[in-house]
C-alpha positions, -999 to 999 in steps of 0.1 A, spaced: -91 144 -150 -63 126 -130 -89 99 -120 -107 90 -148 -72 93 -169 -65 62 -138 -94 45 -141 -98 43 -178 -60 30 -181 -68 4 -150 -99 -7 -169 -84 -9 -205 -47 -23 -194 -48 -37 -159 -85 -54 -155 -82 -80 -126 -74 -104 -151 -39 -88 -154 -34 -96 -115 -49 -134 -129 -17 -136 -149 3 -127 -123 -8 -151 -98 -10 -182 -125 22 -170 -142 39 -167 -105 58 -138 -126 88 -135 -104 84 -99 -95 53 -102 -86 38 -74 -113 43 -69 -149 72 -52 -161 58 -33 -188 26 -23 -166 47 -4 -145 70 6 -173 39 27 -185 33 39 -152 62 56 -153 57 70 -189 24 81 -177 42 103 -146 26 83 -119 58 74 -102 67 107 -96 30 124 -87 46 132 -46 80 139 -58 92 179 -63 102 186 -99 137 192 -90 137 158 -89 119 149 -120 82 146 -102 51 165 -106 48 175 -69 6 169 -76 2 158 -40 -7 129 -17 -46 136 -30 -33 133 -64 -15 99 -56 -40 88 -37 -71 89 -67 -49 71 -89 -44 46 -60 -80 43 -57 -80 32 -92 -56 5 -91 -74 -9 -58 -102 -13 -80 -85 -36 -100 -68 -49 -77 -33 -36 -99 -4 -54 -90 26 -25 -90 56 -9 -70 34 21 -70 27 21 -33 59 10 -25 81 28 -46 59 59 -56 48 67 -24 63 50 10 103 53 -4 97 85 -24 88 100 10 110 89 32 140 103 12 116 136 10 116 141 47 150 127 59 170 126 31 204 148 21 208 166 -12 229 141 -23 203 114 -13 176 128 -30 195 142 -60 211 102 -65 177 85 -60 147 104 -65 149 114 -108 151 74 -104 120 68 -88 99 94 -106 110 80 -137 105 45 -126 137 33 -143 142 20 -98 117 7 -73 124 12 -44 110 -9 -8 105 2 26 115 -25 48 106 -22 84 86 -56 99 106 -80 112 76 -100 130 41 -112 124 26 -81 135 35 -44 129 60 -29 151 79 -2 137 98 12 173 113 -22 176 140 -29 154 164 -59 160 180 -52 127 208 -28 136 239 -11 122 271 -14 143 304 -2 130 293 9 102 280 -30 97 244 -37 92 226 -70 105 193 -81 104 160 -98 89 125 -77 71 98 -98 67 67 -89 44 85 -66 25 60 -50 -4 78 -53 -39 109 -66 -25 119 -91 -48 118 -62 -71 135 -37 -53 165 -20 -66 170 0 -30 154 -10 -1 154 18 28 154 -4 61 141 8 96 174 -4 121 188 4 156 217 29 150 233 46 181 202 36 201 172 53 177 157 35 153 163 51 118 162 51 84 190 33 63 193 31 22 207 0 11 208 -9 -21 200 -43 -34 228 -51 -48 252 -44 -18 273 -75 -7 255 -97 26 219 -87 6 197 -116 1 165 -122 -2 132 -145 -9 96 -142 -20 67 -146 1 35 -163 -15 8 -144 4 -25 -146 -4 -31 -117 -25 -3 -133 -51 17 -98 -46 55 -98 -49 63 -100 -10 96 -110 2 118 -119 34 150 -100 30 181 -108 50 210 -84 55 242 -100 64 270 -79 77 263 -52 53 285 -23 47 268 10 51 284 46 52 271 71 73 254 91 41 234 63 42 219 74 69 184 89 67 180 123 89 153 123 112 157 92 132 124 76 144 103 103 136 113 98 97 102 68 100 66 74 115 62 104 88 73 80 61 49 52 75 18 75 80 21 84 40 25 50 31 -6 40 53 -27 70 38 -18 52 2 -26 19 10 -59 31 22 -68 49 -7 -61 16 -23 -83 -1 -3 -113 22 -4 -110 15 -44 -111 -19 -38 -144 -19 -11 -160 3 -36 -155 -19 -65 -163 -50 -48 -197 -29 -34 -206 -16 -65 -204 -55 -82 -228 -67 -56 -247 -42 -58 -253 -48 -95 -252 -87 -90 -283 -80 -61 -300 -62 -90 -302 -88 -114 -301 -120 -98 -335 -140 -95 -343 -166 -67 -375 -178 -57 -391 -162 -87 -381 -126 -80 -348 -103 -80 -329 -105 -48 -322 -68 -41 -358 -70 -34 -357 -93 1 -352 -62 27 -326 -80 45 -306 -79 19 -311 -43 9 -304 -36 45 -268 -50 46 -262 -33 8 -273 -3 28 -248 -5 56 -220 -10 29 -229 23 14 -231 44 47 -196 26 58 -180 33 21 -191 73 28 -179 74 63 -146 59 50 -142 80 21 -146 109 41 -121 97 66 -93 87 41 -95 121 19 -91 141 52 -61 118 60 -48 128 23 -54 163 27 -39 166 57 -7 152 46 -9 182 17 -13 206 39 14 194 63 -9 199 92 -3 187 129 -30 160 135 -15 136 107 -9 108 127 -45 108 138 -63 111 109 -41 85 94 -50 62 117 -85 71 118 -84 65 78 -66 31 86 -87 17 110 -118 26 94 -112 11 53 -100 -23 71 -130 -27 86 -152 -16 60 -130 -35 31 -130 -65 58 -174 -62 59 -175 -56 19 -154 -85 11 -172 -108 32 -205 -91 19 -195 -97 -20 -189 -135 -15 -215 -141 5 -240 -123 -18 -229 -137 -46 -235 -176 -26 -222 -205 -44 -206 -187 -75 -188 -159 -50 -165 -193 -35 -149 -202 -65 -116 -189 -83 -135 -184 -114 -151 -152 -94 -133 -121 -86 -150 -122 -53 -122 -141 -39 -94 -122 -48 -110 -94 -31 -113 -112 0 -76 -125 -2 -68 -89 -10 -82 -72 20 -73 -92 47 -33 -87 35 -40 -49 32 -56 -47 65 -23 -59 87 -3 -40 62 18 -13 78 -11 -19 113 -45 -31 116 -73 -21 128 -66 -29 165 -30 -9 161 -45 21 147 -72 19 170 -51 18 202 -27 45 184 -57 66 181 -64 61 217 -30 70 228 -27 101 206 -60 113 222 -48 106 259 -67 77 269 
C-alpha cells in the first residue's frame, strides 16, 4: 500500500517534468517547496523516526519503497537527506535533548536537515580536515545534498582526535555557504564553516562509528533511489524496443538487442535482491550491515551506470537530446553513483570487511 500510495503521488505530482522545472527554473533550493511540503503532510519525513518524536517508526524498507518511487521520477527532495541520513544520525548518537529539539522537526518537515561530511572530490569519511578546537569549529564540505536548503547541517570533524558528529545549525555566525550546479540540477552546495561556535551538546555520541552507521543508512537510501531510477529507465526501453520500427520491422526483434534488454533485467534482479537485504538488514539491526550495504552500493551503480547508457543508446538519435528523459537519467546516475562511495570504494570496503 506504502508503494503504490508513492508511486501514484510521484506520477500524478512529481512526473520528471517537475525535476524539468527545477533545472530551467534554477529554483534556488534546488526542489519545490510545496513538493516537499506535502511530503511532509503525507508522513514521509518521519517514516525511520520513533513516534516519540513525531515519526511512524515504519522502517528503512518502508523508506526505502517510497525512495524507489521518487528515483523513478527522478524527484528532486530533502527526502534522502533530511528523512533518512540526518534523521539517523541523531537516532544513533544523539542525546535526549538532541533528539527531542530536532527530530518532531524533521518528521514534520517544517526543517531539513544535511549531512555534511566530503571535503574532497572523492569520498572519504575517516579524513576530516574540518575540526573543532576550543570549542571553535573550522572547516570546508563540499557536495553537500540539500545544502542550500538546510536548516541544520550535522558535519563529520576532528574533535579530540576522532572524527565525529557535530550539529550546527545554519544560521550560526561563520556559516556560509554556495550552490553547486552538478549535473543532475539537484540543490548541491559547498558550505564553509568559519570559526564557528559549538557547545559540547553539540556533540553527537558515538564518534566515528556514528558516523559509518549514519552513512551506511544513507547509502542504503540512495540505493533504493537508484534501483527506482534503473528500473524506470529499463522498463522505457524496454517499451520503446517494442514499438520502434527500423528496417521494416520492430527492433526488440534483432537478438542483439533482446540480448542486452536481457542482461538489464537479470542485473535489475540481482540488484534488487541485493538492496532489500541491505534494507532489511538495517531493520533488523543485524551485524553484517556494513557489508551488505556495500554490496547493495556497489552493485545499483553499476547496473544504474549499464541502464543509463543502455536507454540512450537504445533510443539512438532521439535518446541525445534534452527533449528526452534519457538524459537526465544518465546525468542522474553518474552523480548517485560517487555519492556517499562508488563502486570501486564499496568494492574495496567489501574486500576489506571480508579479510582480503
Amino acid at each position: 500500500m506504502l508503494r503504490d500510495a508513492a508511486r501514484a503521488w510521484t506520477l500524478e505530482k512529481s512526473p520528471v517534468s517537475a525535476l524539468r522545472k527545477v533545472r530551467d527554473q534554477k529554483l534556488p533550493l534546488g526542489f519545490d517547496p510545496a513538493l516537499w511540503s506535502e511530503m511532509g503532510e503525507m508522513g514521509w519525513a518521519g517514516v525511520v523516526i520513533p513516534e516519540e518524536y513525531g515519526g511512524s517508526a515504519f522502517g528503512y524498507v518502508g523508506l526505502g519503497l517510497i525512495l524507489e518511487e521518487t528515483g523513478r521520477t527522478l524527484t528532486a527532495s530533502p527526502l534522502l537527506s533530511s528523512a533518512l541520513a540526518a534523521a539517523s544520525a541523531l537516532m544513533i548518537g544523539g542525546s535526549e535533548a538532541q533528539k527531542a529539539e530536532w527530530l518532531p522537526k524533521i518528521a514534520s518537515g517544517e526543517i531539513v536537515a544535511a549531512l555534511a561530511v566530503d571535503e574532497g572530490a572523492h569520498h572519504a569519511p575517516e579524513k576530516a580536515a574540518t575540526s573543532v578546537t576550543g570549542g571553535v569549529l573550522s572547516g570546508k564540505k563540499t557536495f553537500v545534498f540539500e545544502g542550500m536548503a538546510a536548516d541544520l547541517f550535522i558535519v563529520s570533524a576532528t574533535v579530540d582526535g576522532e572524527v565525529c558528529l557535530v550539529l550546527v545549525p545554519a544560521t550560526a555566525k561563520g556559516v556560509s555557504r554556495a550552490a553547486q550546479r552538478l549535473a543532475d540540477s539537484r540543490g548541491h552546495a559547498t558550505v564553509l564553516f568559519d570559526k564557528v561556535e559549538v557547545g559540547a551538546d553539540a556533540v553527537l555520541s558515538g564518534g566515528y562509528a556514528t558516523l559509518e552507521q549514519t552513512l551506511d543508512r544513507a547509502r542504503a537510501g540512495l540505493s533504493a533511489e537508484m534501483l527506482g531510477a534503473a528500473t524506470q529507465a529499463f522498463e522505457v526501453t524496454l517499451e520503446y524496443l517494442k514499438t520502434r520500427r527500423q528496417f521494416g520491422q520492430l527492433i526488440g526483434s534483432f537478438q542483439a538487442l533482446q540480448h542486452r534488454a536481457a542482461k538489464m533485467y537479470t542485473d535489475l534482479e540481482l540488484t534488487r535482491s541485493a538492496v532489500e537485504a541491505a534494507l532489511a538488514a538495517i531493520d533488523d539491526n543485524a551485524n553484517n550491515v556494513p557489508e551488505l550495504v556495500s554490496l547493495a552500493k556497489a552493485r545499483v551503480g553499476d547496473t544504474l551506470h549499464l541502464v543509463s547508457n543502455e536507454m540512450v543508446q537504445m533510443h539512438g538519435g532521439i535518446g541525445m537530446t534534452d527533449e528526452h528523459d534519457a538524459g537526465l537519467y544518465l546525468k542522474r546516475a553518474r552523480i548517485a553513483e560517487a555519492a556517499f562511495g562508488g563502486q570501486t570504494y564499496h568494492r574495496d570496503r567489501y574486500a576489506r570487511i571480508h579479510g582480503y
